[in-house]
C-alpha positions as CSV (number, residue, x, y, z in Angstrom):
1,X,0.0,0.0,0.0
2,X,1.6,3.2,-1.1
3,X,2.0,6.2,1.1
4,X,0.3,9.6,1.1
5,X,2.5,11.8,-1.9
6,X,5.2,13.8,-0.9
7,X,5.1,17.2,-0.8
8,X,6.9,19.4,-3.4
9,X,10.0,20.9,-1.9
10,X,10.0,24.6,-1.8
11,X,13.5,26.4,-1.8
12,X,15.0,26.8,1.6
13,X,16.2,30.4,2.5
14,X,19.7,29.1,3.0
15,X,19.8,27.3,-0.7
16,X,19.2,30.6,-1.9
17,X,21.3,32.5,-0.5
18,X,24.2,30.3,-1.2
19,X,23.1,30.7,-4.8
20,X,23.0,34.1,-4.6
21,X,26.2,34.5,-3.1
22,X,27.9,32.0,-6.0
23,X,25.9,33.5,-8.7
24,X,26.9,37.0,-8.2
25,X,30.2,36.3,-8.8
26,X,29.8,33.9,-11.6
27,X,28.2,36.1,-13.5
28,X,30.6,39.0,-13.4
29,X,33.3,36.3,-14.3
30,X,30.8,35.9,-17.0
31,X,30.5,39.2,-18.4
32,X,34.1,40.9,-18.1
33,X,36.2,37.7,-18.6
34,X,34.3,34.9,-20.4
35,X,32.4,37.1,-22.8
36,X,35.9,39.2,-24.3
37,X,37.7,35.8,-24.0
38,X,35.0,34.8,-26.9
39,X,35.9,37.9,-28.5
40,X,39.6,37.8,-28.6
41,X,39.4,33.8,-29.5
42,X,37.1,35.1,-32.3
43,X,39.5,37.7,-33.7
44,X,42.5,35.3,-33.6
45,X,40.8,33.0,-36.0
46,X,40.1,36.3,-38.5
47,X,42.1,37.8,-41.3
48,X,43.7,40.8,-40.6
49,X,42.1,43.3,-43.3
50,X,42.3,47.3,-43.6
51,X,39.2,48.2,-42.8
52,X,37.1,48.8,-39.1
53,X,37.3,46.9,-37.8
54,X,40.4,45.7,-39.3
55,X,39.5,42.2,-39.2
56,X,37.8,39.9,-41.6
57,X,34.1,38.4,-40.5
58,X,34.8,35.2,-39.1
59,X,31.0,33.9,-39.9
60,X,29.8,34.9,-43.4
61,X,26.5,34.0,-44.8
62,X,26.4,32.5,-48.5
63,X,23.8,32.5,-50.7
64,X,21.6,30.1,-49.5
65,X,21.4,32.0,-46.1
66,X,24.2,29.1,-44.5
67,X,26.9,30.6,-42.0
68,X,30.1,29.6,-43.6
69,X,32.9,29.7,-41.0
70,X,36.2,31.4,-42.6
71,X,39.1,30.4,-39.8
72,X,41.9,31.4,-40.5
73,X,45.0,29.3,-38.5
74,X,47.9,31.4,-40.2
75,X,47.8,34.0,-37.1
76,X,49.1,30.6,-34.7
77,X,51.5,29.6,-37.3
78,X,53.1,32.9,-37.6
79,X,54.0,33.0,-34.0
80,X,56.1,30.0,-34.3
81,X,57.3,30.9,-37.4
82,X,58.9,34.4,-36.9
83,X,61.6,34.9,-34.7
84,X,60.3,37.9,-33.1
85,X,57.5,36.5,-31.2
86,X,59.5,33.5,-29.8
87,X,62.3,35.9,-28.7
88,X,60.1,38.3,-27.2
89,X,57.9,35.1,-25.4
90,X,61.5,33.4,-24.8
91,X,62.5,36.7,-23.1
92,X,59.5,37.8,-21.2
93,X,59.4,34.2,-19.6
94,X,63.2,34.4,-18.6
95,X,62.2,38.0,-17.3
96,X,59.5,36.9,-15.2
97,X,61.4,33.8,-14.0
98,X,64.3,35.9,-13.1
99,X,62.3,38.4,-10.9
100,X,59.9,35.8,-9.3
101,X,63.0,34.0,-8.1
102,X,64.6,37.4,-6.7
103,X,61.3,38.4,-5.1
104,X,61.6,34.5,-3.1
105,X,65.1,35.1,-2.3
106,X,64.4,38.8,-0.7
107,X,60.6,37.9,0.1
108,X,60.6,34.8,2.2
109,X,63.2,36.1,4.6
110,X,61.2,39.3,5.1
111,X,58.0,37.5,5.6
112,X,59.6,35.7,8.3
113,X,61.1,38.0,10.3
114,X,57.7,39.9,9.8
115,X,55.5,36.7,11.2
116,X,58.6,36.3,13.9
117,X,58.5,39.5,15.2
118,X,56.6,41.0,18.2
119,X,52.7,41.3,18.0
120,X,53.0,44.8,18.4
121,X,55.2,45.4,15.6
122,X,53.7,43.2,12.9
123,X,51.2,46.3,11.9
124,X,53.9,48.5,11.8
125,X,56.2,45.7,9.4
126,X,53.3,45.1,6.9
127,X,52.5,48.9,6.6
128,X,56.0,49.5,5.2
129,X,55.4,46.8,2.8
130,X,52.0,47.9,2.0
131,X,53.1,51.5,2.0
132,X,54.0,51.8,-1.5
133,X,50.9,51.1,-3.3
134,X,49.1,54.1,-1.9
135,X,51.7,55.9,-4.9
136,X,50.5,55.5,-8.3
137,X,52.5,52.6,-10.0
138,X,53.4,55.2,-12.7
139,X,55.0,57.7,-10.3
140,X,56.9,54.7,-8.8
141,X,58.4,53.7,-12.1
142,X,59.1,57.1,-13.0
143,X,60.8,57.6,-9.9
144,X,63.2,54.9,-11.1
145,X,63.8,56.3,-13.9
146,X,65.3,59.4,-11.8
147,X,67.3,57.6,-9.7
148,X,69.0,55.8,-12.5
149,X,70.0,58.0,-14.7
150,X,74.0,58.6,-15.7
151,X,73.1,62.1,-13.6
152,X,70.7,60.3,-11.0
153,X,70.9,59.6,-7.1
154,X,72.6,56.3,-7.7
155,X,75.1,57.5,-9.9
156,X,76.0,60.2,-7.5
157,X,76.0,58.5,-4.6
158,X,78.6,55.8,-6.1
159,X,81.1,58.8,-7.8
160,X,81.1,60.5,-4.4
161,X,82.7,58.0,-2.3
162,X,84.9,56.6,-5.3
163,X,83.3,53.5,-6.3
164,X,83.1,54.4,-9.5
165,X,84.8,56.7,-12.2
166,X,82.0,57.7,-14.3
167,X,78.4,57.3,-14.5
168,X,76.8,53.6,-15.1
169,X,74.7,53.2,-17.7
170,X,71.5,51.9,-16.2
171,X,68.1,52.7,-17.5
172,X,66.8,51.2,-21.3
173,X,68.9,48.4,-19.7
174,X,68.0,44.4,-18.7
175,X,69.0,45.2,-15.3
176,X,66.6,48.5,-15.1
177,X,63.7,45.9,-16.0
178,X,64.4,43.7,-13.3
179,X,64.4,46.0,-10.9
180,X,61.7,47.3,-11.4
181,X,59.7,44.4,-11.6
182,X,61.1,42.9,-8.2
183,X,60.2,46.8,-6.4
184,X,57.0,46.6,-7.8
185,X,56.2,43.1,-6.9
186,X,58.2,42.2,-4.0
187,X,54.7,42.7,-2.0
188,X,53.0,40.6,-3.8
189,X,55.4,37.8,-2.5
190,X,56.0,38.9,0.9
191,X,51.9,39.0,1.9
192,X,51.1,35.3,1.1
193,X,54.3,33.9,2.8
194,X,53.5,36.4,5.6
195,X,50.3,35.1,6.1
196,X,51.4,31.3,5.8
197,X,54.4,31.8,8.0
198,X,52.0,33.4,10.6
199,X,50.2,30.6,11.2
200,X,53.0,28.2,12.1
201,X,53.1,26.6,15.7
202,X,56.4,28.1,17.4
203,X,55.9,24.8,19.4
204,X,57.2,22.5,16.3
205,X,60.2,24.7,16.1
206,X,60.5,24.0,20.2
207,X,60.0,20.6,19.7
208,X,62.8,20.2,17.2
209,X,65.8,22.1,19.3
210,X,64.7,19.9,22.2
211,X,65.4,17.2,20.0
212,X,68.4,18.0,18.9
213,X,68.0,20.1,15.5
214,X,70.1,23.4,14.6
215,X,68.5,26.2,13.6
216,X,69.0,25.2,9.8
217,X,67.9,21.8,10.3
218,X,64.7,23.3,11.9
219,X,63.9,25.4,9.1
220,X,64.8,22.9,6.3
221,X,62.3,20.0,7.8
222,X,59.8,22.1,9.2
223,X,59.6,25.8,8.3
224,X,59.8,25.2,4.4
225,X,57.5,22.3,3.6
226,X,54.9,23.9,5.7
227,X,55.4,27.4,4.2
228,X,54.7,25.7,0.4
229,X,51.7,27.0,-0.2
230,X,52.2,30.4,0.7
231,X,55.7,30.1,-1.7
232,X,53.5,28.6,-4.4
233,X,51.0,31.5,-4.1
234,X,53.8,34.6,-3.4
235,X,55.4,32.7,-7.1
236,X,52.6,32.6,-9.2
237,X,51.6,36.2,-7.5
238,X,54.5,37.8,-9.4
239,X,55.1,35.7,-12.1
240,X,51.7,35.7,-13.6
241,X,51.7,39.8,-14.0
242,X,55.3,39.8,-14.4
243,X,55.2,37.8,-17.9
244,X,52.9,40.2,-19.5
245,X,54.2,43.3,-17.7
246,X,54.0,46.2,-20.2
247,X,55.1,49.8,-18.2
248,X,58.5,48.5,-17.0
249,X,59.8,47.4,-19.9
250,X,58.7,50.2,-21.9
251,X,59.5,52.7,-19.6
252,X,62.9,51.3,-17.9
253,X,63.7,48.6,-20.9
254,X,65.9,48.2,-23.5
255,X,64.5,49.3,-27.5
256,X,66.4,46.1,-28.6
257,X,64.9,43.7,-26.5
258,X,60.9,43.3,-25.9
259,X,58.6,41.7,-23.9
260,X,55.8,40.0,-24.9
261,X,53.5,42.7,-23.8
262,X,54.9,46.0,-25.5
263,X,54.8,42.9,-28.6
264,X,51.3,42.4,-28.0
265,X,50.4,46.5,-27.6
266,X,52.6,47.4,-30.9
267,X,50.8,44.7,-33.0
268,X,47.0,46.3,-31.9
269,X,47.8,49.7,-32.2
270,X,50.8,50.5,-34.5
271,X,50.8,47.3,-37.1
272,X,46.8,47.5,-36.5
273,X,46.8,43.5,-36.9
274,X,44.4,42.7,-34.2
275,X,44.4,39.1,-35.3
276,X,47.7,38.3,-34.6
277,X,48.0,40.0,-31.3
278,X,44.8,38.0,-30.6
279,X,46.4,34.5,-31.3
280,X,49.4,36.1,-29.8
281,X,47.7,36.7,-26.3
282,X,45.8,33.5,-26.2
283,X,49.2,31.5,-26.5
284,X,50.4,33.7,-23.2
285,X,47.0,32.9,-21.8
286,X,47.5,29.5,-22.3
287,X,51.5,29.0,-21.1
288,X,50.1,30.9,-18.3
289,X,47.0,28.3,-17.1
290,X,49.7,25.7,-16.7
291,X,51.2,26.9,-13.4
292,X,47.7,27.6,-12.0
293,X,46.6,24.0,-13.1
294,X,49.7,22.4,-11.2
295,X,49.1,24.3,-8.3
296,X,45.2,23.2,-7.9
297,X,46.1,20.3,-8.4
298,X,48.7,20.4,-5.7
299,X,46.2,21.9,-3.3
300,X,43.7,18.9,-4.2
301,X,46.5,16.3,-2.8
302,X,47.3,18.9,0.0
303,X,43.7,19.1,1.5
304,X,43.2,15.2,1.8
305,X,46.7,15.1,3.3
C-alpha cells in the first residue's frame, strides 16, 4: 500500500542565498572575462584586413542563407614561425622567472622576520610593505627612472665615495627591468608567505631544538615544507603579472629587447593587426594556465593530506 505523496519541496532560504552568493560572482566572471575571452578567440581566427574593424568576418552567410565559417590558423602559425614573437615570449618568460625567483630570495626572509617578530610590531612591518601602493604605480616607475640615470641619485652616490669613475649606464637596460619588476612586486610575494608563516606553531620549532635540531635543520624539515603554499602563491603572485608586464619594460627597458607585452600592444595599435595580437595573447594565456593548473592540483593532494 503506497504512502500519502510527498510534498513538493520549496527552496529553503539558506539554498538561496548560497546561490545568490555564487551567482553574483559567476556572473561577473561571466561578463568581463568569459564574454571578451570569446571575442579575442574570435579575432585570432580572423584575417587581418584594412578596414574597421580591421578584421575579416569570421561567420559569413552564403547565398543560401548558411553561415560559412572562414578560420583562419595562419595567425598561430606565424608566431612560431617568426623569430620575433618567440624571442620576445623566450625573453619575457626568462624576465618573469628571473624576478619571481629574486622576489623569493628577498621575500621569504622578510615575511619571516615579519611573522617572527613582536605582535606589536607586525602592523607596523606590513604597513612598510603595503606603503607603496598608496603611490600611483606610474610615479613609482618614473621615480626609477630618476634615480638611474648617468646624472641620477645612484650615480651620484657611487662617484662621491669613489666607487666608480664615471656614471653607469642603467636605464633602457636588462637590469633596469628587473628591478623594477622585483620593487614593484616584491609585495606581492611577501603578503602570502607572511600570512602562511603566521600561522606556524612556534611549538614545532621547540619541539625540534629539544630534539636536537640546529636552527638550519629546523627550518629545512619544518619551516619550508609547511610554508609551500604560501611560496606557491607569493610565485605565481608575481610571475603571472610579471610575464605580461607592459610599463617596466617600456619605460625602464631596452628598445632592442621586448617583452611580450609591449609585442602584444605594438601589433594592436601600430601594425593595426588585431588578429595576430589576438592569437598572440591567447598563446600567453595559455603557457600561463599551466602553473595555476599544477598548483590546484597540488592543493587537491594537499587538502586530503
Amino acid at each position: 500500500m503506497s504512502g500519502p505523496p510527498a510534498a513538493p519541496r520549496t527552496p529553503s532560504p539558506i539554498n538561496a542565498a548560497r546561490a545568490l552568493v555564487a551567482g553574483v560572482p559567476l556572473a561577473w566572471l561571466s561578463v568581463f572575462f568569459l564574454v571578451p575571452f570569446v571575442i579575442v578567440l574570435k579575432i585570432s581566427f580572423s584575417e587581418a584586413r584594412l578596414a574597421m574593424p580591421p578584421y575579416a568576418p569570421l561567420i559569413q552567410w552564403a547565398h543560401a542563407h548558411a553561415p560559412v565559417l572562414h578560420a583562419h590558423w595562419a595567425n598561430y602559425a606565424l608566431l612560431f614561425s617568426d623569430p620575433l614573437y618567440r624571442d620576445s615570449l623566450l625573453y619575457s618568460l626568462r624576465v618573469a622567472g628571473g624576478s619571481t625567483l629574486c622576489c623569493l630570495l628577498l621575500g621569504y626572509p622578510m615575511a619571516l622576520a615579519i611573522a617572527r617578530a613582536a605582535p606589536e610590531y607586525r602592523h607596523l612591518l606590513l604597513m612598510a610593505i603595503i606603503l607603496p601602493f598608496w603611490t600611483s604605480f606610474l610615479l613609482r616607475v618614473y621615480a626609477w627612472i630618476g634615480l638611474l640615470q648617468d646624472d641620477g641619485l645612484i650615480n651620484q652616490v657611487l662617484l662621491a665615495l669613489h666607487v666608480i669613475r664615471r656614471p653607469l649606464t642603467m636605464v633602457n637596460t636588462t637590469f633596469a627591468v628587473y628591478l623594477g619588476i622585483i620593487y614593484s612586486y616584491l609585495p606581492f610575494m611577501v603578503l602570502p608567505l607572511y600570512a602562511n608563516l603566521e600561522k606556524h606553531d612556534a611549538s614545532l620549532l621547540e619541539a625540534a631544538a629539544d630534539l636536537g635540531a640546529r636552527p638550519w635543520q629546523a627550518f629545512r624539515r619544518i619551516t619550508l615544507p609547511l610554508s609551500m603554499p604560501g611560496v606557491i602563491a607569493g610565485v605565481l603572485l608575481v610571475f603571472i603579472p610579471a610575464v605580461g608586464e607592459f610599463v617596466i619594460p617600456s619605460l625602464l627597458g631596452p628598445a632592442s629587447q621586448l617583452m611580450i607585452g609591449r609585442v602584444i600592444s605594438s601589433e594592436f595599435f601600430e601594425n593595426r593587426d588585431w588578429p595576430v595580437a589576438s592569437a598572440l595573447a591567447l598563446l600567453l594565456l595559455a603557457l600561463l594556465l599551466a602553473p595555476i593548473l599544477l598548483l590546484q592540483r597540488y592543493r587537491g593532494r594537499e587538502l586530503p593530506a
